[in-house]
C-alpha positions, 0 to 999 in steps of 0.5 A: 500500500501507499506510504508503508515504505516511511512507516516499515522504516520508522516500526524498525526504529521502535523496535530497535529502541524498545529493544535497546530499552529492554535490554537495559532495564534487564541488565539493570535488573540483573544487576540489581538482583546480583547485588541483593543476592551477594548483599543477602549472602554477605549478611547471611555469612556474617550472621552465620559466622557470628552466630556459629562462633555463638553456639559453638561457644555455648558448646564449648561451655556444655562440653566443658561442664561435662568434663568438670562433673566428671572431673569432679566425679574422678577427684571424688575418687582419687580422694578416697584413695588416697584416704585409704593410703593415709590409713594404711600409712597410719597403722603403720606408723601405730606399729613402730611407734610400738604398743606393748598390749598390740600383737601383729594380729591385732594390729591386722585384724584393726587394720582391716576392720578400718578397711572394711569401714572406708569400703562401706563408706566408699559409695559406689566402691566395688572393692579397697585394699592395702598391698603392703611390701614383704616384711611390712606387717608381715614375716620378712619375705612375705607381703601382707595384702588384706583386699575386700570386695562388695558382693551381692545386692546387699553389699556384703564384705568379702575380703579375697586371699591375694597372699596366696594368690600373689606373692607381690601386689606387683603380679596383681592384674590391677598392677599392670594395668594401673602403674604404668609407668611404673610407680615412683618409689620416692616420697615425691609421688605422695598423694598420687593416684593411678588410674587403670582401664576398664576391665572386667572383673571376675570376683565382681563381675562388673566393669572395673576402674581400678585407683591405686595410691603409694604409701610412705613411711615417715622415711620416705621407704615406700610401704606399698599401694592403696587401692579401689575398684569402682564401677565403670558405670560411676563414670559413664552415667554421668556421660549419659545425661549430657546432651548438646543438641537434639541429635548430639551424643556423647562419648567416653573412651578409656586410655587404651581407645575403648568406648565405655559409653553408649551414644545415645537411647535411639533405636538406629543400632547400626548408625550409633555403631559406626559412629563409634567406629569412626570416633574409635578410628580417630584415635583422640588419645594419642591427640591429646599427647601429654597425660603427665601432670606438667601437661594438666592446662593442656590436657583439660583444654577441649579440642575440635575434630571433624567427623563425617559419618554416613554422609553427615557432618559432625564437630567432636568437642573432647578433652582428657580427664583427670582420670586419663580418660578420653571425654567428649561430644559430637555435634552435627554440623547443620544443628550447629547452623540450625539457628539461622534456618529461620533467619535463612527463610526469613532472608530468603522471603525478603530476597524473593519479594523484594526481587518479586517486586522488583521485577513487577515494578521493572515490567510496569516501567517497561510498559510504561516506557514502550508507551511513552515510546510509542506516544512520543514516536506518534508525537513525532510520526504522521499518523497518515503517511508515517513519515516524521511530522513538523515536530521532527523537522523542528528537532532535527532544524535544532541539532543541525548547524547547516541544512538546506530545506525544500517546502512543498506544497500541493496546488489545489489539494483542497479541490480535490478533498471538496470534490472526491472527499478526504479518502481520495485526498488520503489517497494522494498524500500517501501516494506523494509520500510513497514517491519522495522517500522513494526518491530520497532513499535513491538520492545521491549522494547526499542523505534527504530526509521526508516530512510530512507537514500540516495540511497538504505540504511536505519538506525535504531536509537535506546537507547544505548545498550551493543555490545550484544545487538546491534548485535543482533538487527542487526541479527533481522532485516537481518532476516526480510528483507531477511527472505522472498522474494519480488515480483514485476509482479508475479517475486520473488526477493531474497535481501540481506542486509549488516549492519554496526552499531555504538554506544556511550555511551555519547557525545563529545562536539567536535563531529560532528552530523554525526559522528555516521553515519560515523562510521556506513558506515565504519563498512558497508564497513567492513562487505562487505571487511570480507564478513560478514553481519554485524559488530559493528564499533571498535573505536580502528580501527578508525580515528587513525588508517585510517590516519596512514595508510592512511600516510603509503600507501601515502608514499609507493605510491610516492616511487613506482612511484619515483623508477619506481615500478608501472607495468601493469599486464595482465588478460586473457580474454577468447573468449567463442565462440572460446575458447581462449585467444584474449585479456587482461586487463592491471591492475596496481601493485606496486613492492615492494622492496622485490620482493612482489606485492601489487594490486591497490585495497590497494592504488587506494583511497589513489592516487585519494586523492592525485591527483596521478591518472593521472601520473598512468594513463600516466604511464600505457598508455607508458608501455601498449603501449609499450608491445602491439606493438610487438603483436596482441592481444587486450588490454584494460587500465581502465580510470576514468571519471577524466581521461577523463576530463583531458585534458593533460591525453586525450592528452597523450592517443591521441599522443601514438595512433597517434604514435603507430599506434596500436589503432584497439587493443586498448580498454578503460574500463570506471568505471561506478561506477565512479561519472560521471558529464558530458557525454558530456566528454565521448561522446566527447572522444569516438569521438576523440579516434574512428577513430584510431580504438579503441573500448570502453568498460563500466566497472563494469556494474550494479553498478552505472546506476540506467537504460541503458538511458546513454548507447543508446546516448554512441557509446560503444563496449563491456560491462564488467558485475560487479562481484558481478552478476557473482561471484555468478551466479550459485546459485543466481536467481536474480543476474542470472536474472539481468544478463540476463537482461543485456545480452538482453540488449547489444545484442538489441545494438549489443554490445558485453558482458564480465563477470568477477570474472569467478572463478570456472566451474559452473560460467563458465557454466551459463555464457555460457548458457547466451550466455555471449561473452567472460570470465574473472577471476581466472578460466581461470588465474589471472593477471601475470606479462608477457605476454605468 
C-alpha cells in the first residue's frame, strides 16, 4: 500500500529502541538482583559466622561442664584413695611407734576392720585394699595384702586371699594395668593416684576402674599401694545425661581407645555403631599427647575434630580427664547452623519479594516506557503517511548547524478533498509520500530526509548545498510528483506542486528552530505571487525588508482612511442565462494622492494586523449603501468571519438595512478561506440579516472546506467558485472536474453558482457548458470606479 515504505522504516526504529530499552532495564535488573543476592549472602555469612562462633561457644561451655562433673566425679575418687593410703600409712606408723598390749594380729585384724569401714563408706566402691611390701606387717619375705570386695545386692564384705594368690601386689592384674609407668618409689609421688582401664572383673563381675595410691613411711621407704575398684558405670552415667543438641551424643573412651559409653537411647543400632567406629578410628588419645601432670592446662583444654559419618557432618568437642580418660561430644554440623534456618527463610522471603517486586515494578516501567515510546514516536510520526511530522523537522532544524530545506506544497489539494472527499485526498498524500522517500532513499549522494507537514505540504531536509544545487533538487522532485498522474476509482488526477526552499550555511545562536521553515513558506508564497514553481528564499528580501514595508503600507493605510481615500469599486457580474449585467461586487481601493489606485490585495494583511478591518468594513457598508439606493441592481460587500463576530460591525450592517430599506439587493460574500471558529456566528447572522431580504453568498469556494458538511446546516444563496478552478478551466481536467463537482453540488441545494477570474472566451465557454449561473472577471470588465 501507499506510504508503508516511511512507516516499515520508522516500526524498525521502535523496535530497535524498545529493544535497546529492554535490554537495559534487564541488565539493570540483573544487576540489581546480583547485588541483593551477594548483599543477602554477605549478611547471611556474617550472621552465620557470628552466630556459629555463638553456639559453638555455648558448646564449648556444655562440653566443658561435662568434663568438670566428671572431673569432679574422678577427684571424688582419687580422694578416697588416697584416704585409704593415709590409713594404711597410719597403722603403720601405730606399729613402730610400738604398743606393748598390740600383737601383729591385732594390729591386722584393726587394720582391716578400718578397711572394711572406708569400703562401706566408699559409695559406689566395688572393692579397697592395702598391698603392703614383704616384711611390712608381715614375716620378712612375705607381703601382707588384706583386699575386700562388695558382693551381692546387699553389699556384703568379702575380703579375697591375694597372699596366696600373689606373692607381690606387683603380679596383681590391677598392677599392670594401673602403674604404668611404673610407680615412683620416692616420697615425691605422695598423694598420687593411678588410674587403670576398664576391665572386667571376675570376683565382681562388673566393669572395673581400678585407683591405686603409694604409701610412705615417715622415711620416705615406700610401704606399698592403696587401692579401689569402682564401677565403670560411676563414670559413664554421668556421660549419659549430657546432651548438646537434639541429635548430639556423647562419648567416653578409656586410655587404651575403648568406648565405655553408649551414644545415645535411639533405636538406629547400626548408625550409633559406626559412629563409634569412626570416633574409635580417630584415635583422640594419642591427640591429646601429654597425660603427665606438667601437661594438666593442656590436657583439660577441649579440642575440635571433624567427623563425617554416613554422609553427615559432625564437630567432636573432647578433652582428657583427670582420670586419663578420653571425654567428649559430637555435634552435627547443620544443628550447629540450625539457628539461622529461620533467619535463612526469613532472608530468603525478603530476597524473593523484594526481587518479586522488583521485577513487577521493572515490567510496569517497561510498559510504561514502550508507551511513552510509542506516544512520543506518534508525537513525532504522521499518523497518515508515517513519515516524521513538523515536530521532527523542528528537532532535527535544532541539532543541525547547516541544512538546506525544500517546502512543498500541493496546488489545489483542497479541490480535490471538496470534490472526491478526504479518502481520495488520503489517497494522494500517501501516494506523494510513497514517491519522495522513494526518491530520497535513491538520492545521491547526499542523505534527504521526508516530512510530512500540516495540511497538504511536505519538506525535504537535506546537507547544505550551493543555490545550484538546491534548485535543482527542487526541479527533481516537481518532476516526480507531477511527472505522472494519480488515480483514485479508475479517475486520473493531474497535481501540481509549488516549492519554496531555504538554506544556511551555519547557525545563529539567536535563531529560532523554525526559522528555516519560515523562510521556506515565504519563498512558497513567492513562487505562487511570480507564478513560478519554485524559488530559493533571498535573505536580502527578508525580515528587513517585510517590516519596512510592512511600516510603509501601515502608514499609507491610516492616511487613506484619515483623508477619506478608501472607495468601493464595482465588478460586473454577468447573468449567463440572460446575458447581462444584474449585479456587482463592491471591492475596496485606496486613492492615492496622485490620482493612482492601489487594490486591497497590497494592504488587506497589513489592516487585519492592525485591527483596521472593521472601520473598512463600516466604511464600505455607508458608501455601498449609499450608491445602491438610487438603483436596482444587486450588490454584494465581502465580510470576514471577524466581521461577523463583531458585534458593533453586525450592528452597523443591521441599522443601514433597517434604514435603507434596500436589503432584497443586498448580498454578503463570506471568505471561506477565512479561519472560521464558530458557525454558530454565521448561522446566527444569516438569521438576523434574512428577513430584510438579503441573500448570502460563500466566497472563494474550494479553498478552505476540506467537504460541503458546513454548507447543508448554512441557509446560503449563491456560491462564488475560487479562481484558481476557473482561471484555468479550459485546459485543466481536474480543476474542470472539481468544478463540476461543485456545480452538482449547489444545484442538489438549489443554490445558485458564480465563477470568477472569467478572463478570456474559452473560460467563458466551459463555464457555460457547466451550466455555471452567472460570470465574473476581466472578460466581461474589471472593477471601475462608477457605476454605468
Amino acid at each position: 500500500m501507499p506510504g508503508m515504505l516511511p512507516s516499515r522504516r520508522n516500526s524498525r526504529k521502535d523496535l530497535s529502541s524498545r529493544q535497546s530499552i529492554m535490554w537495559m532495564l534487564g541488565l539493570l535488573l540483573l544487576v540489581f538482583i546480583a547485588g541483593m543476592f551477594l548483599l543477602s549472602r554477605l549478611n547471611l555469612s556474617y550472621s552465620r559466622d557470628a552466630l556459629s562462633d555463638l553456639r559453638r561457644q555455648q558448646i564449648n561451655e556444655v562440653v566443658s561442664a561435662g568434663l568438670s562433673r566428671i572431673d569432679a566425679r574422678q577427684a571424688a575418687l582419687a580422694s578416697y584413695t588416697v584416704t585409704l593410703a593415709n590409713v594404711g600409712e597410719s597403722f603403720h606408723q601405730m606399729q613402730e611407734t610400738g604398743s606393748p598390749d598390740m600383737t601383729e594380729t591385732m594390729f591386722r585384724d584393726s587394720l582391716e576392720s578400718s578397711v572394711k569401714a572406708h569400703l562401706r563408706d566408699f559409695e559406689g566402691a566395688a572393692g579397697a585394699g592395702l598391698w603392703f611390701e614383704p616384711g611390712i606387717f608381715s614375716e620378712k619375705g612375705n607381703s601382707y595384702m588384706p583386699y575386700f570386695v562388695k558382693t551381692g545386692e546387699a553389699g556384703d564384705l568379702t575380703r579375697l586371699d591375694t597372699e596366696s594368690r600373689f606373692e607381690s601386689y606387683r603380679n596383681a592384674p590391677w598392677f599392670n594395668r594401673t602403674l604404668e609407668p611404673k610407680v615412683e618409689g620416692v616420697p615425691a609421688s605422695a598423694g598420687k593416684v593411678y588410674w587403670s582401664p576398664v576391665y572386667f572383673d571376675l570376683n565382681t563381675e562388673r566393669a572395673l576402674v581400678t585407683l591405686a595410691s603409694p604409701m610412705f613411711d615417715r622415711t620416705g621407704r615406700l610401704l606399698g599401694m592403696a587401692t579401689t575398684a569402682w564401677g565403670a558405670d560411676q563414670i559413664i552415667d554421668l556421660v549419659s545425661r549430657i546432651t548438646v543438641t537434639d541429635h548430639s551424643f556423647a562419648f567416653l573412651n578409656d586410655r587404651n581407645n575403648r568406648n565405655l559409653s553408649s551414644l545415645s537411647e535411639g533405636d538406629d543400632t547400626l548408625e550409633e555403631q559406626a559412629l563409634i567406629d569412626a570416633i574409635l578410628a580417630l584415635e583422640l588419645g594419642s591427640s591429646l599427647g601429654d597425660q603427665s601432670a606438667a601437661a594438666e592446662p593442656e590436657r583439660n583444654t577441649l579440642q575440635t575434630r571433624a567427623l563425617t559419618v554416613g554422609g553427615r557432618e559432625f564437630e567432636l568437642y573432647f578433652a582428657a580427664t583427670d582420670g586419663g580418660l578420653v571425654y567428649g561430644a559430637g555435634v552435627p554440623r547443620d544443628e550447629i547452623n540450625a539457628v539461622l534456618r529461620p533467619m535463612e527463610k526469613a532472608n530468603q522471603r525478603i530476597l524473593v519479594g523484594t526481587v518479586s517486586a522488583m521485577l513487577l515494578l521493572s515490567l510496569y516501567l517497561l510498559y510504561r516506557i514502550i508507551q511513552l515510546i510509542r506516544e512520543l514516536q506518534a508525537s513525532y510520526t504522521d499518523g497518515l503517511t508515517g513519515l516524521p511530522n513538523r515536530v521532527r523537522l523542528l528537532r532535527d532544524l535544532q541539532d543541525r548547524e547547516a541544512a538546506s530545506l525544500l517546502i512543498i506544497n500541493l496546488d489545489r489539494f483542497n479541490q480535490i478533498n471538496s470534490l472526491f472527499g478526504n479518502e481520495c485526498g488520503d489517497h494522494v498524500l500517501l501516494a506523494v509520500a510513497t514517491r519522495l522517500a522513494g526518491f530520497s532513499s535513491q538520492y545521491t549522494p547526499r542523505p534527504l530526509r521526508i516530512f510530512r507537514l500540516p495540511g497538504d505540504e511536505f519538506g525535504i531536509l537535506a546537507p547544505a548545498m550551493d543555490p545550484e544545487a538546491v534548485l535543482d533538487l527542487a526541479s527533481q522532485v516537481r518532476q516526480l510528483v507531477t511527472g505522472d498522474r494519480f488515480y483514485w476509482q479508475r479517475q486520473s488526477l493531474m497535481v501540481d506542486v509549488s516549492i519554496g526552499a531555504a538554506m544556511r550555511s551555519k547557525r545563529r545562536p539567536e535563531e529560532v528552530a523554525d526559522q528555516l521553515v519560515s523562510q521556506a513558506k515565504v519563498a512558497v508564497l513567492q513562487a505562487r505571487e511570480q507564478g513560478r514553481h519554485y524559488l530559493l528564499y533571498d535573505p536580502a528580501v527578508g525580515v528587513e525588508e517585510n517590516y519596512e514595508n510592512n511600516l510603509y503600507w501601515a502608514n499609507r493605510l491610516k492616511e487613506a482612511l484619515d483623508n477619506d481615500r478608501l472607495v468601493p469599486w464595482f465588478q460586473p457580474i454577468h447573468n449567463n442565462q440572460t446575458g447581462v449585467i444584474t449585479k456587482y461586487e463592491c471591492l475596496v481601493r485606496m486613492i492615492e494622492p496622485d490620482g493612482s489606485v492601489i487594490s486591497a490585495g497590497r494592504f488587506i494583511d497589513i489592516a487585519n494586523k492592525l485591527r483596521l478591518n472593521r472601520r473598512i468594513t463600516a466604511l464600505m457598508i455607508e458608501k455601498c449603501f449609499a450608491s445602491f439606493t438610487a438603483r436596482t441592481e444587486e450588490f454584494s460587500i465581502n465580510l470576514s468571519y471577524g466581521d461577523i463576530a463583531e458585534p458593533e460591525t453586525v450592528a452597523q450592517i443591521l441599522s443601514a438595512l433597517e434604514s435603507s430599506g434596500i436589503g432584497n439587493r443586498v448580498i454578503f460574500e463570506l471568505l471561506e478561506s477565512d479561519g472560521i471558529s464558530s458557525y454558530d456566528d454565521i448561522r446566527l447572522f444569516i438569521e438576523r440579516v434574512k428577513p430584510f431580504g438579503c441573500r448570502v453568498a460563500i466566497d472563494d469556494f474550494g479553498t478552505g472546506y476540506s467537504n460541503f458538511s458546513h454548507l447543508l446546516s448554512l441557509n446560503v444563496d449563491y456560491i462564488k467558485i475560487d479562481g484558481s478552478l476557473i482561471r484555468n478551466l479550459h485546459e485543466d481536467h481536474t480543476a474542470f472536474l472539481v468544478t463540476s463537482g461543485i456545480v452538482q453540488f449547489a444545484r442538489s441545494l438549489n443554490m445558485r453558482t458564480v465563477a470568477e477570474y472569467v478572463h478570456n472566451d474559452a473560460v467563458q465557454a466551459r463555464v457555460r457548458e457547466l451550466g455555471i449561473d452567472y460570470s465574473q472577471g476581466e472578460y466581461f470588465s474589471m472593477p471601475v470606479a462608477s457605476l454605468t
